[in-house]
C-alpha positions as CSV (number, residue, x, y, z in Angstrom):
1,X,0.8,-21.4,-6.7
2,X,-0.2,-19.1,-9.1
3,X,-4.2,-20.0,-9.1
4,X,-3.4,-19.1,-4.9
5,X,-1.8,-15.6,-5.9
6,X,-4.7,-14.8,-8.1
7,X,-6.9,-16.1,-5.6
8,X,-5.7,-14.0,-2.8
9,X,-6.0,-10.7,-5.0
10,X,-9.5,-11.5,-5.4
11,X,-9.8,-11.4,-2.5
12,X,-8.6,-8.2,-1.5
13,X,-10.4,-6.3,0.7
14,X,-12.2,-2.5,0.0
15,X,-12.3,0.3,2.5
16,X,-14.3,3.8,1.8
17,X,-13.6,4.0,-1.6
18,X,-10.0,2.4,-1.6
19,X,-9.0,-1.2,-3.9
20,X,-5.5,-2.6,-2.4
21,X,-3.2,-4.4,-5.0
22,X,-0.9,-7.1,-3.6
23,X,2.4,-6.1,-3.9
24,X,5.6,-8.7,-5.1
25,X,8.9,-7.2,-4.9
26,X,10.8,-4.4,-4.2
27,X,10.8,-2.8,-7.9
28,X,6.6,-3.0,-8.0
29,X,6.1,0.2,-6.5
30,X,7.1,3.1,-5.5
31,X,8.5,4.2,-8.2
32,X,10.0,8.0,-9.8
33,X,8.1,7.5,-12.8
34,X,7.2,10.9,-14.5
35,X,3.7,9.7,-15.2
36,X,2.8,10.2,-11.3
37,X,2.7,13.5,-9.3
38,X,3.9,12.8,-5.7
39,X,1.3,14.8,-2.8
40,X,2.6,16.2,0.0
41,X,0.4,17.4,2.7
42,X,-1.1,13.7,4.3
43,X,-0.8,12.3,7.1
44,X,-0.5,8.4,7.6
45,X,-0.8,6.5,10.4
46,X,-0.7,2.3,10.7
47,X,-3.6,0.6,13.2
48,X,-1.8,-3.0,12.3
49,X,0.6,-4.9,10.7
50,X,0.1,-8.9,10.8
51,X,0.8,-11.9,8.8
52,X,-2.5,-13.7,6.9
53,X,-2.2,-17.5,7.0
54,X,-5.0,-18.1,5.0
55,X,-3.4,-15.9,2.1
56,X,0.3,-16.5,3.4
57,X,0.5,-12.4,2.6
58,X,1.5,-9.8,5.3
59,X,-1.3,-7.0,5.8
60,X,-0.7,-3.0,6.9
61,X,-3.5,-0.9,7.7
62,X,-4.6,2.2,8.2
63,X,-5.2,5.3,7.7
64,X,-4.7,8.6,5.5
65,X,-5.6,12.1,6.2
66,X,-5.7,14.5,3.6
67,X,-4.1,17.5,5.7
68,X,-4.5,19.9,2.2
69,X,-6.9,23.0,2.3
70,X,-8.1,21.2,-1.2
71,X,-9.9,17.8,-2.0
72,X,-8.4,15.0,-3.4
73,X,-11.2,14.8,-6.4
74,X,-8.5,12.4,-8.8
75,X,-8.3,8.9,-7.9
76,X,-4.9,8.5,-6.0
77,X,-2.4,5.6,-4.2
78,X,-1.0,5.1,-1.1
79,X,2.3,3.4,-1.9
80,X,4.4,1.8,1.1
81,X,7.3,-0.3,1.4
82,X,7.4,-3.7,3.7
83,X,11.0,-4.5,5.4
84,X,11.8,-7.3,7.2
85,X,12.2,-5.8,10.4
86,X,12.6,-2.2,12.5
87,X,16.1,-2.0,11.6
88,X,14.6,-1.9,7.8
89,X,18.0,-3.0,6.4
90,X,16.1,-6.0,4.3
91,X,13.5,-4.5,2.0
92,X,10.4,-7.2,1.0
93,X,8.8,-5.8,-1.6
94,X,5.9,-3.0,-2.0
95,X,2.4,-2.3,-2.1
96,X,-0.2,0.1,-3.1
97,X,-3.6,0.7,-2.9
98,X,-5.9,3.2,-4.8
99,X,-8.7,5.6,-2.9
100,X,-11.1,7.5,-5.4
101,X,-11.1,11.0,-3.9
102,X,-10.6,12.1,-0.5
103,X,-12.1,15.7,0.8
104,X,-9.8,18.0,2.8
105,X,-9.2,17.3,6.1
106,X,-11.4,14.0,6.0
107,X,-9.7,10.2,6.4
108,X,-9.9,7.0,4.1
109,X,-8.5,3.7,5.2
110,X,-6.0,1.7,3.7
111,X,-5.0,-1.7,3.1
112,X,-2.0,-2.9,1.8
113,X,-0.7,-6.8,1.3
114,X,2.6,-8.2,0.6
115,X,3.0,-11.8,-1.6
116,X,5.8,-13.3,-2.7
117,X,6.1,-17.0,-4.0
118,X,9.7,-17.2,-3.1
119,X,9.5,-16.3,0.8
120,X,7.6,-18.1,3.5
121,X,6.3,-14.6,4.6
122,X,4.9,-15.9,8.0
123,X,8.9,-15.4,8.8
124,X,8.6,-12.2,9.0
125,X,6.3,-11.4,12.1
126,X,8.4,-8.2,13.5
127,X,8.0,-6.2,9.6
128,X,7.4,-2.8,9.2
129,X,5.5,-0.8,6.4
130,X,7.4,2.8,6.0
131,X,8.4,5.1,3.1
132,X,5.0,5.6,2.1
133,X,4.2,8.1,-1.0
134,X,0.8,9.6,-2.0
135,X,0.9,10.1,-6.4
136,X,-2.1,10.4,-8.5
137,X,-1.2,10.2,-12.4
138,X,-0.3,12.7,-14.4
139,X,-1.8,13.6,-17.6
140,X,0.4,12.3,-20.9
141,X,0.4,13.5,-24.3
């Protein structure tokens, strides 16, 4: 199972400029750590959500506007969290995907994937992807 996980992150797919990371359970991400500075002026929008039989992984995408009158120049994440359902009362797990820099007013695509080896995922066709957050690191001393 765990030569299929590592496979399936290989595998993961890159659009302009963006790597996605498989998520695997609710604590991965997001987080409040101090190390990241949360953005504020994006706009997100989700073209699909579907489940991946050939990975067994749920898959979000879309996209992300950078509605700031400044570029993005820092590579950043899109973090969002998968639930089970619309009521999002059961929360999956998490995922996140990094874009290198993003110009104001300009779009980058995003991809985000959901694994977990202890839930037949394909369960789960009605999820949602919400609660997203936009961080770039901050420096430490």
């Amino acid at each position: 199972m765990k030569g299929k996980l590592i496979s399936a992150i290989a595998l993961s797919l890159f659009f302009v400029s963006c790597q996605s990371t498989t998520g695997t359970n609710p604590e991965t991400v997001p987080n409040n750590s101090a190390a990241v500075s949360e953005l504020t002026s994006w706009d997100v929008h989700i073209d699909t959500n579907y489940f991946d039989a050939s990975s067994g992984q749920l898959v979000s995408k879309g996209g992300l506007i950078n509605a700031s009158s400044t570029d993005i120049v820092a590579p950043f994440r899109i973090e969002g969290l998968f639930y089970s359902d619309h009521s999002r009362e059961t929360k999956l797990g998490a995922a996140m995907t990094i874009i290198n820099s993003l110009r104001s007013g300009e779009e980058a695509q995003w991809n985000l994937r959901l694994s977990l080896a202890d839930k037949d995922l394909s369960q789960y066709s009605a999820f949602v992807v919400d609660d997203f957050r936009v961080t770039t690191k901050t420096n430490q001393k």
